[in-house]
Backbone bond lengths (Angstrom), bond angles and torsions (degrees), N, CA, C in turn:
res aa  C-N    CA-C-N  psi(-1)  N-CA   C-N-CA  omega(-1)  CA-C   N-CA-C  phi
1 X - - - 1.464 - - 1.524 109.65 -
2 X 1.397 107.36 154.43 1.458 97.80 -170.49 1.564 120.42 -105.80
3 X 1.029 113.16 145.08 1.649 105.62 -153.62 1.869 100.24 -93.08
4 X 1.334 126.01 -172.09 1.460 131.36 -152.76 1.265 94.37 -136.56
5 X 1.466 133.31 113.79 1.620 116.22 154.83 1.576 111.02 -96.39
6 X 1.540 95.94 130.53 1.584 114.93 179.73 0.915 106.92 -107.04
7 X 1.648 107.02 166.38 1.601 140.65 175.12 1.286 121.03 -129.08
8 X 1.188 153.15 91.99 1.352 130.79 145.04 1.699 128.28 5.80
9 X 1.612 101.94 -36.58 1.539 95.57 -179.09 1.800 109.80 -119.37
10 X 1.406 86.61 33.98 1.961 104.20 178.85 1.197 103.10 -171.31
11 X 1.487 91.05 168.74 1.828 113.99 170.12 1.201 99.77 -71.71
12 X 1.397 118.61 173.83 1.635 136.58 124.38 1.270 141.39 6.80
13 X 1.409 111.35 99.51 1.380 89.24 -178.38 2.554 90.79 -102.82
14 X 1.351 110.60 140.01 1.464 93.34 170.09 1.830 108.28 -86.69
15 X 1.274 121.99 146.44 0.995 124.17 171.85 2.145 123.26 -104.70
16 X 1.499 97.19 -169.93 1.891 88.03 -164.12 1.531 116.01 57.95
17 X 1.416 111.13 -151.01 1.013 107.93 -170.29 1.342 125.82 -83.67
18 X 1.140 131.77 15.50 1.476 133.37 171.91 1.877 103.73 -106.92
19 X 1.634 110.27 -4.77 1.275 109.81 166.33 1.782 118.49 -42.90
20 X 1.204 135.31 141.67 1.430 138.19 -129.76 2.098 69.70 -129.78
21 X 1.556 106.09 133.96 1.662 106.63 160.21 0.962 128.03 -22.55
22 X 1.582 109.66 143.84 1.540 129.81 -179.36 1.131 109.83 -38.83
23 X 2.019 132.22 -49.14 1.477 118.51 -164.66 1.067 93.35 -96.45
24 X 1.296 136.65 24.02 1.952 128.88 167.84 1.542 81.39 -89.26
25 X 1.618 119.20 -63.01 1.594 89.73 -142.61 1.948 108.37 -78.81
26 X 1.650 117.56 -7.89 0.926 117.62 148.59 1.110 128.12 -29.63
27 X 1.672 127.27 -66.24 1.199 120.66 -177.72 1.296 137.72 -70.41
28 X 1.551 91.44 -26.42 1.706 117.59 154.35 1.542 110.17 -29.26
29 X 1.235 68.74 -67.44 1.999 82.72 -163.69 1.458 110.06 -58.56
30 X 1.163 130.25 -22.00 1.643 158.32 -165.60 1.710 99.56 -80.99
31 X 1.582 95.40 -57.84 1.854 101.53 175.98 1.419 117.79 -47.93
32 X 1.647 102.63 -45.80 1.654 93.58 -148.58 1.556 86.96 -99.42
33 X 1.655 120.58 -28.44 1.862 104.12 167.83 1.816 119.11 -58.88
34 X 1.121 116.14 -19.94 1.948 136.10 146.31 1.468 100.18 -31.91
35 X 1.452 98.04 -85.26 1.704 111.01 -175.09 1.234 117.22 -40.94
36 X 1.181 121.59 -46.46 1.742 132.38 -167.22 1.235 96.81 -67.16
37 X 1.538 113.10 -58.60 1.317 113.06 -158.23 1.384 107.42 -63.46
38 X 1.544 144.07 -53.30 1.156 155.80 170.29 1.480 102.56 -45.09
39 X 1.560 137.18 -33.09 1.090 124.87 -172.00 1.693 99.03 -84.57
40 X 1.359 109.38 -44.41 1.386 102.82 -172.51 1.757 117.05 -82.22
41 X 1.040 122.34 -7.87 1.566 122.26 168.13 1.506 109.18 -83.56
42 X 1.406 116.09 -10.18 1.817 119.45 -172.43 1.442 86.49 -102.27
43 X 1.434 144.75 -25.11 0.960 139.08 173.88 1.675 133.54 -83.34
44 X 1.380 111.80 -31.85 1.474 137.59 -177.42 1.601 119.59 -113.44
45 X 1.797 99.32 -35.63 1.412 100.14 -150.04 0.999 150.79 117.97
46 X 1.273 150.69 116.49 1.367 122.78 179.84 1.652 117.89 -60.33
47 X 1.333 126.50 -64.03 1.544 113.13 179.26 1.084 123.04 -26.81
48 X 1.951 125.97 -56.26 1.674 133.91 159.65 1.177 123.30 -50.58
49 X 1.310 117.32 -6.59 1.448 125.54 -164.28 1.726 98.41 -82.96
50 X 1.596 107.14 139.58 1.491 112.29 162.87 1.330 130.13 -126.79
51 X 1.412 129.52 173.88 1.566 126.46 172.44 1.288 96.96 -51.59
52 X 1.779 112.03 -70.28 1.213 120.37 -170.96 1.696 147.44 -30.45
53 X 1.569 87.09 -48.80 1.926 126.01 166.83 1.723 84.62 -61.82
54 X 1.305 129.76 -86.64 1.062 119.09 -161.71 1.695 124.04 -31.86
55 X 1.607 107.23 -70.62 1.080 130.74 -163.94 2.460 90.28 -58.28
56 X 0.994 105.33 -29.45 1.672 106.13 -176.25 1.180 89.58 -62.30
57 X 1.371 127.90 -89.78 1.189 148.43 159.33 1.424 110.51 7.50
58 X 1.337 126.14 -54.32 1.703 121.35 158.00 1.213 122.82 -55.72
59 X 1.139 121.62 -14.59 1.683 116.29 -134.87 1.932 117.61 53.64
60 X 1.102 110.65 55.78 1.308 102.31 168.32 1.332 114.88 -137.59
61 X 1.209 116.01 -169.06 2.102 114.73 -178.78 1.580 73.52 -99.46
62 X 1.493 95.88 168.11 1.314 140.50 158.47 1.633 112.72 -33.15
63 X 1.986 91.57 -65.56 1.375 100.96 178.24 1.228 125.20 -39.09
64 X 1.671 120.69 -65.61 1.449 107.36 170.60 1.253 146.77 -73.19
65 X 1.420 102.66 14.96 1.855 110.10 162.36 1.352 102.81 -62.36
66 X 1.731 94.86 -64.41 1.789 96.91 173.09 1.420 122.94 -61.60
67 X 1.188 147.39 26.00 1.329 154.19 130.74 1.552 113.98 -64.37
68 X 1.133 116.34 -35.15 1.222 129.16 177.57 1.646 135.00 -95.30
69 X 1.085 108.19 -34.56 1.776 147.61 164.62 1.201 141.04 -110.39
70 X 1.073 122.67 85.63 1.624 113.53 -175.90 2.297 104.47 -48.00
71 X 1.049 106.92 -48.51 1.016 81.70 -168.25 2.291 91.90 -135.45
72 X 1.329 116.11 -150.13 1.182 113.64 166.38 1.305 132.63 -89.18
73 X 1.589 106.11 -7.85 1.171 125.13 -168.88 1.600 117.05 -80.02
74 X 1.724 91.22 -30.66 1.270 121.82 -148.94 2.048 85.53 -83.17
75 X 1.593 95.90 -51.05 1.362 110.73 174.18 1.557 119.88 -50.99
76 X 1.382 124.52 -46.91 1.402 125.91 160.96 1.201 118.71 -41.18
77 X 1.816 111.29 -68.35 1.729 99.56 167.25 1.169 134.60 -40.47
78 X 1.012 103.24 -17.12 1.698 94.23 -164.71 1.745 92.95 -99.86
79 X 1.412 135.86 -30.92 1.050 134.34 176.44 1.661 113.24 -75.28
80 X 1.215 104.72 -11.89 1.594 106.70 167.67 1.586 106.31 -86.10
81 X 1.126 103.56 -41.73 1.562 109.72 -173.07 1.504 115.07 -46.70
82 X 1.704 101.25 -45.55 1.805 128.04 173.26 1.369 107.19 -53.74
83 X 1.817 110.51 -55.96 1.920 119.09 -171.12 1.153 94.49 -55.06
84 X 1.286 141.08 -66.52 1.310 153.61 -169.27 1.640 107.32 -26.51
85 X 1.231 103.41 -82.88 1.669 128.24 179.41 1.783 96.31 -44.64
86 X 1.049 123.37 -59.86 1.329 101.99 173.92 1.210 126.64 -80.60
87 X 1.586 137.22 -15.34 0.982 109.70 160.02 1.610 127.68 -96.54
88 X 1.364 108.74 16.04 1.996 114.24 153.03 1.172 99.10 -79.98
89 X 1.417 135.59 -33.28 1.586 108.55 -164.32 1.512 119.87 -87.28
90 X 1.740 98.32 -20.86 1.149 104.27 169.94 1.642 122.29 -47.98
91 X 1.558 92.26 -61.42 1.410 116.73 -171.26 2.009 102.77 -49.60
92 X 1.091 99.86 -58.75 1.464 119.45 175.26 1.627 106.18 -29.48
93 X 1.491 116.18 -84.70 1.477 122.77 168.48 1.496 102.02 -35.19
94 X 1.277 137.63 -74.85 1.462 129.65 173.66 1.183 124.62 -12.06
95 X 1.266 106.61 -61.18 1.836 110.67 -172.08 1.516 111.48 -74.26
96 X 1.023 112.80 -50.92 1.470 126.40 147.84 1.728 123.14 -0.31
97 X 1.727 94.70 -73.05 1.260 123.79 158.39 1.555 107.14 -27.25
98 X 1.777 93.92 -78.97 1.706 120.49 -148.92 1.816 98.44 -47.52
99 X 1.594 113.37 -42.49 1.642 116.06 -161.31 1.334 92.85 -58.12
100 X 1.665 115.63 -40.20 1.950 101.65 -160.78 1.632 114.60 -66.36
101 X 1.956 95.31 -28.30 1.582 97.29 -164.99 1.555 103.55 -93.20
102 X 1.112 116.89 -48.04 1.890 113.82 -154.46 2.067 97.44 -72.09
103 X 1.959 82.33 142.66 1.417 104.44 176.72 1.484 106.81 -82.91
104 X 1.026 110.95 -8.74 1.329 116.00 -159.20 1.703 133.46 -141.13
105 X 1.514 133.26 103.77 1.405 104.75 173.67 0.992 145.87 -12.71
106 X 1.399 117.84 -48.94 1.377 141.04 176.21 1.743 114.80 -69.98
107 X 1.308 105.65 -38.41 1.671 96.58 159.96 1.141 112.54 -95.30
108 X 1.295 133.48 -5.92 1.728 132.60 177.96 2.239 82.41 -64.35
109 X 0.782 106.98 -69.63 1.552 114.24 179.06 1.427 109.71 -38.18
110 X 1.101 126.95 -24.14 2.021 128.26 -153.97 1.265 91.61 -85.28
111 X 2.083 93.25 -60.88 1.491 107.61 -163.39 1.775 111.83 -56.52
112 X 2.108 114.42 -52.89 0.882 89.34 163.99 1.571 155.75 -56.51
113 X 1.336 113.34 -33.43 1.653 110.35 156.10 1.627 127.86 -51.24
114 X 0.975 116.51 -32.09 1.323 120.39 -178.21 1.248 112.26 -68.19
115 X 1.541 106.81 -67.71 2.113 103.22 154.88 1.096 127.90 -4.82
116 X 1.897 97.15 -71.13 1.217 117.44 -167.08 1.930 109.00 -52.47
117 X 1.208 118.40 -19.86 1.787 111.50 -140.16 1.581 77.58 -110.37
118 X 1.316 118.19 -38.68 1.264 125.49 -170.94 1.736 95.44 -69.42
119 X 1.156 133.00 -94.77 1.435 109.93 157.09 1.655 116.48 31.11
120 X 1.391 92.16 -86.62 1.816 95.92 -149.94 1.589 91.04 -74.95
121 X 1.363 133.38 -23.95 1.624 133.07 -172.37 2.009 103.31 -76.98
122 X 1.549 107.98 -23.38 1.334 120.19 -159.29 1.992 89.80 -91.00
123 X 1.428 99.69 -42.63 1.872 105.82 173.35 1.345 104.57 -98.09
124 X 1.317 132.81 102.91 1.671 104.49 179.39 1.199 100.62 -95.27
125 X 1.698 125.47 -43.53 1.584 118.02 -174.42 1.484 118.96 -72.87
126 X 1.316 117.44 5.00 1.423 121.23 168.86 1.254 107.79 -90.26
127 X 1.620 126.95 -47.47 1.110 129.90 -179.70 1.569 120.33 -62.48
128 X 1.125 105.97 -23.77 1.534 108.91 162.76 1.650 132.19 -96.11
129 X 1.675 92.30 -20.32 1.766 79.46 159.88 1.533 112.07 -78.62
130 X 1.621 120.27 -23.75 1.260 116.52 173.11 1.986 119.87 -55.82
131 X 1.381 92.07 -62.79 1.336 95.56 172.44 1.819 143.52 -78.62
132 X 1.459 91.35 -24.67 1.795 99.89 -176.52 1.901 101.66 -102.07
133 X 1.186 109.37 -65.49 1.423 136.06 -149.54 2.025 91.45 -62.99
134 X 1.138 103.05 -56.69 1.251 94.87 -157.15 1.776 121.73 -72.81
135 X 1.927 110.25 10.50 0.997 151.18 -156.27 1.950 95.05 -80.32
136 X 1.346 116.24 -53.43 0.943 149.69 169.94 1.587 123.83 -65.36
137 X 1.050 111.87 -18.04 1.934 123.66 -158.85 1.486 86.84 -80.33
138 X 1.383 140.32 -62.92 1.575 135.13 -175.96 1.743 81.29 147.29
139 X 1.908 114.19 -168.96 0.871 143.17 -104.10 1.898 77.12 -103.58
140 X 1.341 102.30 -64.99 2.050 114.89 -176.33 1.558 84.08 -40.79
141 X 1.297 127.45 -68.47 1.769 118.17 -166.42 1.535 128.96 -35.23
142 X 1.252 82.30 -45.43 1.592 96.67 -169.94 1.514 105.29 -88.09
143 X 1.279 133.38 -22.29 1.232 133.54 160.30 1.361 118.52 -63.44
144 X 1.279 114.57 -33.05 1.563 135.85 169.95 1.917 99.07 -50.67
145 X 1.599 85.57 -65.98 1.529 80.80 -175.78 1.602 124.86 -53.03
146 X 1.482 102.00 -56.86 1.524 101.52 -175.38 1.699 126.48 -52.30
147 X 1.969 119.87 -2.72 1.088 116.15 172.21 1.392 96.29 -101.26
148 X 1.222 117.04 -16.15 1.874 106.15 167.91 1.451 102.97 -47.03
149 X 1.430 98.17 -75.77 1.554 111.90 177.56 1.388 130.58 -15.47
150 X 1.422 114.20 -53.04 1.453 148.55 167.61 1.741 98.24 -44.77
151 X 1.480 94.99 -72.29 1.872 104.74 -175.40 1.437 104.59 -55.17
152 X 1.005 129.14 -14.20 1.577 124.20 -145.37 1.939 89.95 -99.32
153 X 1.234 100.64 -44.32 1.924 128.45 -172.06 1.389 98.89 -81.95
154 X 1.422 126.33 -30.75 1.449 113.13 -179.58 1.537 101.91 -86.62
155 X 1.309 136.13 -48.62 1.540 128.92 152.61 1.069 122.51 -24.35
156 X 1.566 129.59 -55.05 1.471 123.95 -167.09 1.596 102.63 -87.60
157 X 1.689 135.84 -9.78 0.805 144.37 163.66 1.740 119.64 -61.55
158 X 1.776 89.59 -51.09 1.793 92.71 -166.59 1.610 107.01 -79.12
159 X 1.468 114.57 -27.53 1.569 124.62 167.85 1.478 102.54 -52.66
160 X 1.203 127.27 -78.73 1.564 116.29 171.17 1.358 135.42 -5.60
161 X 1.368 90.45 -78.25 1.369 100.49 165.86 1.627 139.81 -65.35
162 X 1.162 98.20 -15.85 2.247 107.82 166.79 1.190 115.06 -93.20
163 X 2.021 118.31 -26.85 0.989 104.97 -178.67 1.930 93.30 -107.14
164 X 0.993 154.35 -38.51 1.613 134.13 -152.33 1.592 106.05 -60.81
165 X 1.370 137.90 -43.34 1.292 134.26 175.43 1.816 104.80 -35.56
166 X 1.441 109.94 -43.31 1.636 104.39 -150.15 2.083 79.05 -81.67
167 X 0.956 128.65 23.75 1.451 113.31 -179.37 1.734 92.60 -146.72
168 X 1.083 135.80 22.44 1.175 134.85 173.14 1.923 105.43 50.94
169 X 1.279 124.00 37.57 1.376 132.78 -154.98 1.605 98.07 -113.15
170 X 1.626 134.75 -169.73 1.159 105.47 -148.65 1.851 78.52 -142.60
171 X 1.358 110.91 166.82 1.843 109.83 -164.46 1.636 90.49 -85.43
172 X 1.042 93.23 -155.15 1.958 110.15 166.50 1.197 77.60 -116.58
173 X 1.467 86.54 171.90 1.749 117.74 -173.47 2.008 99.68 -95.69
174 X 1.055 76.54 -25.25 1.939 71.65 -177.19 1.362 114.17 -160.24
175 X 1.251 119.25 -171.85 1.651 105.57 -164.81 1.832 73.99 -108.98
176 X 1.659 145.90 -20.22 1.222 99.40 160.24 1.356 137.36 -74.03
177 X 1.193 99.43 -0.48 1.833 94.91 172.05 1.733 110.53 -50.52
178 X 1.629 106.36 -48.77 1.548 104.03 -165.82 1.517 95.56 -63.51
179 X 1.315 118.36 -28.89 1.563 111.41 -173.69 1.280 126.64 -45.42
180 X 1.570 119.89 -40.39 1.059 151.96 -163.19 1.093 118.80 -81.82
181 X 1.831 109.52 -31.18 1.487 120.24 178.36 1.486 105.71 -94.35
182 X 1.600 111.89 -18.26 1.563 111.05 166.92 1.410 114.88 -62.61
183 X 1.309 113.75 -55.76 1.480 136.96 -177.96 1.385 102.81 -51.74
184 X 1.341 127.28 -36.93 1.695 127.19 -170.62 1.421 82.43 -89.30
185 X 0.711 128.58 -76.32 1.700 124.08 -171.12 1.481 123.02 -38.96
186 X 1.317 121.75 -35.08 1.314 108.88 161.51 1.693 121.36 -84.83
187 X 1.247 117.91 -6.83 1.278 122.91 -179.65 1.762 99.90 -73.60
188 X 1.328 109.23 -62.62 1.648 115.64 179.80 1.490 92.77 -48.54
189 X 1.246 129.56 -81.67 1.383 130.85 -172.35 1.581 111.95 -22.08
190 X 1.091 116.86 -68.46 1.246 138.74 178.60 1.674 95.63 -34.55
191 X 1.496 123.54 -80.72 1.228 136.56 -179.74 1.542 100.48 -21.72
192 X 1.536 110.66 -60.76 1.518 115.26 -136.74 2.124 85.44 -72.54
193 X 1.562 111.66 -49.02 1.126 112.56 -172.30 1.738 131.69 -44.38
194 X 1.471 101.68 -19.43 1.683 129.56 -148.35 1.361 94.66 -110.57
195 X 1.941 126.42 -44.10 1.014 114.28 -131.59 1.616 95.89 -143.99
196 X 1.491 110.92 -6.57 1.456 141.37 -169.82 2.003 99.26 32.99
197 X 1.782 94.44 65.68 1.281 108.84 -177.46 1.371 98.80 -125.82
198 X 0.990 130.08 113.20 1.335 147.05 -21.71 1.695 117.51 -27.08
199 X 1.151 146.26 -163.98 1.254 152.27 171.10 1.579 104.22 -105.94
200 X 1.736 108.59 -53.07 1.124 129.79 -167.39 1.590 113.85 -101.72
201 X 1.073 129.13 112.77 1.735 110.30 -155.00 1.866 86.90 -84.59
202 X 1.184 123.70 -10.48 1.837 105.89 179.43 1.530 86.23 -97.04
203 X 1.496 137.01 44.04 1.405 134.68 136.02 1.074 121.33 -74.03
204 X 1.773 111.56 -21.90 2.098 123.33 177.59 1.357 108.68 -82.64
205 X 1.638 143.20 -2.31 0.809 123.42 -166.75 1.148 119.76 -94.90
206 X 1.545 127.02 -33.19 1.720 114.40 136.99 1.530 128.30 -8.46
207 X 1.627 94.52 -64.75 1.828 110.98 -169.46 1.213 97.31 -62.42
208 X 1.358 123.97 -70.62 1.620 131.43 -156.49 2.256 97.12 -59.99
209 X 1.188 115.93 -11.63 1.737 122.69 -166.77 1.638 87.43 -88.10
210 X 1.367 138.45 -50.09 1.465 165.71 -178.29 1.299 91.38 -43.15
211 X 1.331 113.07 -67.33 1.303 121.11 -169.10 1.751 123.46 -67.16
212 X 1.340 112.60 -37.52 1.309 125.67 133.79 1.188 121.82 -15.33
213 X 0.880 132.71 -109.97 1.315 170.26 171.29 1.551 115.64 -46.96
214 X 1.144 114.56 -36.75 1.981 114.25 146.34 1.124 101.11 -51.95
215 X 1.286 151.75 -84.46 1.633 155.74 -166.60 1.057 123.63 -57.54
216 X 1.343 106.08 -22.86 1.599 108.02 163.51 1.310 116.10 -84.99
217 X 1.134 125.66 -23.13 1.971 124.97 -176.17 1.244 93.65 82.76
218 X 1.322 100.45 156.72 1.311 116.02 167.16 1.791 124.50 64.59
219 X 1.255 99.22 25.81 1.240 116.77 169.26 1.559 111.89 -15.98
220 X 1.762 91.74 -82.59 1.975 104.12 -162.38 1.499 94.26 -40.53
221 X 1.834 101.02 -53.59 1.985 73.75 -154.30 1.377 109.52 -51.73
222 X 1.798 127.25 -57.79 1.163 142.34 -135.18 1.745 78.81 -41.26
223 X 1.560 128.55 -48.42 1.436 122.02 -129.38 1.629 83.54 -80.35
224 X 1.382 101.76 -73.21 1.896 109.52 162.90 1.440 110.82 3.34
225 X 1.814 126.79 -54.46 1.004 102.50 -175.25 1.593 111.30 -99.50
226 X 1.400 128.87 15.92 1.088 110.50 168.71 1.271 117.12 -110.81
227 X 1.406 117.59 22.43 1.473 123.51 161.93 1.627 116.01 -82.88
């Protein structure tokens, strides 16, 4: 009979001959060294963070981190690269959502923030290697980040603009405005993750709506009309 190698931070892999292809259990192994790593950088840090801690943390040797990673750094990117991808697609499907349901600019805005916070509370160790952890990784990280950033501001930019016409609502003035509301948004985020400041992370959705809606002008009415 064929036996199962487990992880704490994965399923199953079956072994012998009911073992499933080389790039299945590759990626396998890829998932739950993901998991580890995100559990143990939300726990330690990146600076405290090790091959070793990680690769334990899977259930695996050492060796196959480094099959996978030249080093930890190398391992962060690539787990930012992952946070990333899920939290655009999340966000993505969201807005998506928001055009069919909201009566209103002003809740097209509610619903999207709320998504959004729910998101990062629904991923927390992604949301923090995205936002805190990868702060620390060196120079490739943080370059990593700042085209997140970019993607993150060109989304909340191009949504603006396809959906505010159908609500008589008003554009941004520039695609750095969204920058700015990315940049404020991961700073609060950041705070709340590090410092559990707010207590309640749907305590930002006022702030992060402010911020909205400061840059857009015309605040009172926008809200006015979605009452």
């Amino acid at each position: 009979m064929a036996e199962a190698s487990t992880s704490s931070a994965g399923g199953s892999v079956p072994r012998g001959r009911h073992a499933p292809p080389l790039e299945v259990r590759v990626e396998v192994q890829r998932k739950r060294l993901f998991e580890a790593a995100a559990a143990v950088f939300a726990r330690v840090g990146y600076a405290d963070a090790s091959a070793e801690a990680i690769a334990r943390e899977a259930g695996m040797s050492k060796a196959t981190f480094y099959e996978h990673f030249s080093n930890k750094e190398e391992c962060l990117i690539a787990l930012f690269d992952d946070a990333a991808a899920i939290i655009m697609r999340e966000m993505a499907d969201n807005q998506r959502a928001n055009r069919r349901e909201s009566e209103s600019y002003h809740e097209w805005i509610e619903r999207g923030v709320r998504a959004f916070l729910g998101t990062l509370t629904q991923f927390p160790d992604a949301s923090r290697t995205l936002l805190v952890e990868v702060v620390g990784a060196g120079p490739a990280a943080l370059a990593r980040r700042d085209r997140v950033f970019q993607l993150f501001a060109e989304l909340l930019y191009d949504d603006n603009k396809a959906v505010a016409p159908h609500y008589d609502a008003p554009n941004f003035a520039s695609l750095e405005d969204t920058y700015a509301i990315v940049g404020a948004i991961a700073a609060l985020v950041d705070r709340q993750l590090r410092h559990g400041v707010p207590e309640d992370p749907t305590d930002l959705e006022p702030v992060i709506e402010r911020l909205f809606f400061g840059l857009l002008g015309q605040a009172a009415e926008l809200a006015d009309a979605g009452e």
